[in-house]
N, C-alpha and C positions, 0 to 999 in steps of 0.2 A: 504494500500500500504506500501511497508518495505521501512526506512527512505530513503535509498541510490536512490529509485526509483522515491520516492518525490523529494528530492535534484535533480537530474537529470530533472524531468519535468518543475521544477519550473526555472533553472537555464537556460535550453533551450527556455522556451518562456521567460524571463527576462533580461540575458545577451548573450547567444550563445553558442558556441558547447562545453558541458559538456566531453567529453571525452577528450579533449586539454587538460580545466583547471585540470582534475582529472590525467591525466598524468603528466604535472606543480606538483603539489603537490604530487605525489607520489614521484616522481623525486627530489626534493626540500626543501618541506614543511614538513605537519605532516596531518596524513588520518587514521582515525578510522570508521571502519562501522563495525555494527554487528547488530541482528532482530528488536533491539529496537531502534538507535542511529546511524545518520552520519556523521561526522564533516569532515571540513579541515580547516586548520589551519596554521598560518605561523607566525616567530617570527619578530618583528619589535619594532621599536625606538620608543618610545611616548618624543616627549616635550612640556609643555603647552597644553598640550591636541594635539597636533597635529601629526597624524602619519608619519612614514619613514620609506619607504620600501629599504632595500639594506642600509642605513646608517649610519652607526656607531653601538656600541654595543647594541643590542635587551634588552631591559628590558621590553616586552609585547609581548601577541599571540596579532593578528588576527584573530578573526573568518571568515571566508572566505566563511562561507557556513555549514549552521545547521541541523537538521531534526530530527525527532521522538519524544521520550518519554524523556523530560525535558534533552537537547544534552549539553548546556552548566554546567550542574553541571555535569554530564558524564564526559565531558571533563578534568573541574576540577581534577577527581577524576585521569586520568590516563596519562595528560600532561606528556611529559617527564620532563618536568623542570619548573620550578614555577618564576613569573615575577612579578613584581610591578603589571602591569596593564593589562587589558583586554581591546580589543577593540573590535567592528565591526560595520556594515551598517545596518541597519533595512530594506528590502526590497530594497535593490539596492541604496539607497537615498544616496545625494552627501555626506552626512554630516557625520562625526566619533561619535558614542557613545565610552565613554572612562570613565572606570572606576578602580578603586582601584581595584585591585583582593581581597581584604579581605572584603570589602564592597559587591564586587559579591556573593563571595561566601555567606554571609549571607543572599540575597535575593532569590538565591536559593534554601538555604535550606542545604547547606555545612556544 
């Protein structure tokens, strides 16, 4: 299945109607899809580990939703702009993963 089709299946039985949030982010955010890879993404505040969406100055993306052949060094590679940190959710889960962007990048391979 090509990533955008997964991201879409996975997001409808997990959070609700994919077409809104894909609108949101196109509208908004930051949306990469291509055969291998589909992200979205959105710029936000880290402090203490703790996300802020809307406030104050963005020094981190958000992963907001991934898919394919290894999406987050992809991302990496084509971000429009480069942040301290990296966040996102693991399967919807209440909790922030939150890391150094130059720490990511080494784990994946950057």
């Amino acid at each position: 299945m090509i990533p955008i089709l997964t991201a879409k299946a996975w997001h409808e039985k997990n959070v609700g109607n994919f077409e809104a949030a894909l609108g949101e982010y196109l509208r908004d955010h930051f949306v990469w899809s291509s055969p291998t890879e589909f992200i979205m993404a959105s710029p936000v505040r880290v402090e203490d580990r703790d996300v802020y969406f809307g406030d104050g100055e963005p020094n981190a993306w958000f992963v907001y939703l991934a898919a394919g052949s290894n999406p987050f060094r992809r991302f990496l590679e084509i971000a429009p702009r480069d942040y301290e940190w990296l966040a996102w959710r693991r399967h919807n889960q209440p909790r922030y993963n939150v890391w150094r962007t130059e720490r990511f990048k080494r784990k994946v391979g950057y």
